[in-house]
N, C-alpha and C positions, 0 to 999 in steps of 0.2 A: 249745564249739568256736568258736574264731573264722574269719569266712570272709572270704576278701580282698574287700577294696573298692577301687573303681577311683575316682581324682578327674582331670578335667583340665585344666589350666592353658593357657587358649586366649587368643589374641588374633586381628587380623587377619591375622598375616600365619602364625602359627604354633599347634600345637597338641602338648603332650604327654603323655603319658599317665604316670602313675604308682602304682603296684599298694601298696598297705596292708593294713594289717587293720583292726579296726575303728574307730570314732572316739574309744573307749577307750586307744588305742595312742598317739595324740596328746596326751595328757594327761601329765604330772608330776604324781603327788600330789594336792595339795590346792589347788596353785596355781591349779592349771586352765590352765597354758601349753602350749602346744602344742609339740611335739618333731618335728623333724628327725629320719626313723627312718636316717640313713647317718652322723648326727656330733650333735654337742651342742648343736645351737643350737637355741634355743627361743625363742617369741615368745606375747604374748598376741591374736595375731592369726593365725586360719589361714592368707588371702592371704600373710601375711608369710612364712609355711614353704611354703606351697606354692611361692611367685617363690624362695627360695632354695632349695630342692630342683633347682632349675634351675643352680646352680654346682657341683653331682656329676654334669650330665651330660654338661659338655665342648660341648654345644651353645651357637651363636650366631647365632639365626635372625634377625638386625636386623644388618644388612651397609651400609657405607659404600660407595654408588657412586662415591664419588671416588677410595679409597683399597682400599676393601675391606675394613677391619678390622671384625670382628665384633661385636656387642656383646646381651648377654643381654637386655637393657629399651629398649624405643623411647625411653624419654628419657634415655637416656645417646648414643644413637644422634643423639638430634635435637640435645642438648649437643656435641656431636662434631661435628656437622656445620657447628656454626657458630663452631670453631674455623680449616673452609677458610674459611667467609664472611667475619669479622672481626667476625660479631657479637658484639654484649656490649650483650644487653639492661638488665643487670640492674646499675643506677646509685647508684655512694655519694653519699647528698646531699650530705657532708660533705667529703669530699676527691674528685678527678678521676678514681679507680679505678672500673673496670666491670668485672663477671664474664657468663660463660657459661649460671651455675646460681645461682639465688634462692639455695642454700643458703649457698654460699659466702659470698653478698654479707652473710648474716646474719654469717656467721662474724667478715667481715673489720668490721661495725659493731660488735663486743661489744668487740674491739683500741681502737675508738673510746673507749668510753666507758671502758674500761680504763685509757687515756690521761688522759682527765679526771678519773679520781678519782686516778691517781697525783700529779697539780700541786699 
């Protein structure tokens, strides 16, 4: 018999509740990934399904006081916000471009070096 179990994915500002069965249920196989029990997405990280179990519930508990616009993760929130600022921490050594998100900045350095081995 399996019996529901409850996890919550909480932060400062928000908490939500999400009802499973066991931790059997999270599993694929033999991989040992963890499953999204509402769609296909799987990760080798629980945190990783439980923050996106958060995009089937239409909830957006991280709100811009400037604008308003919603957002699922504080750091998309805090990325956002300094879109009003005109911040752009994150600096290409290489050419005068700056981004909002470290990620990006890695993205737009691989273009970098993608350049240099095309010469």
């Amino acid at each position: 018999m399996i019996h529901p179990k409850r996890f919550q994915f909480k932060s400062a500002y928000f908490s939500v509740f999400v009802d499973f069965g066991t931790d059997l249920q999270f599993f694929r196989g033999e991989d040992k990934r963890y499953l999204c029990p509402v769609c296909d997405y799987s990760s080798l990280a629980l945190t990783n399904v439980k923050r996106h179990v958060l995009t089937h519930t239409g909830v957006y508990p991280y709100k811009c006081t400037l604008c308003g616009k919603g957002f699922r993760q504080k750091r998309d929130l805090d990325s956002h916000r300094m879109k009003h600022s005109g911040e752009r921490p994150f600096k290409c050594h290489v050419c005068p471009k700056s981004f909002t998100r470290k990620e990006v900045l890695k993205t737009h350095m691989i273009s970098h070096f993608r350049n240099d081995s095309l010469s």
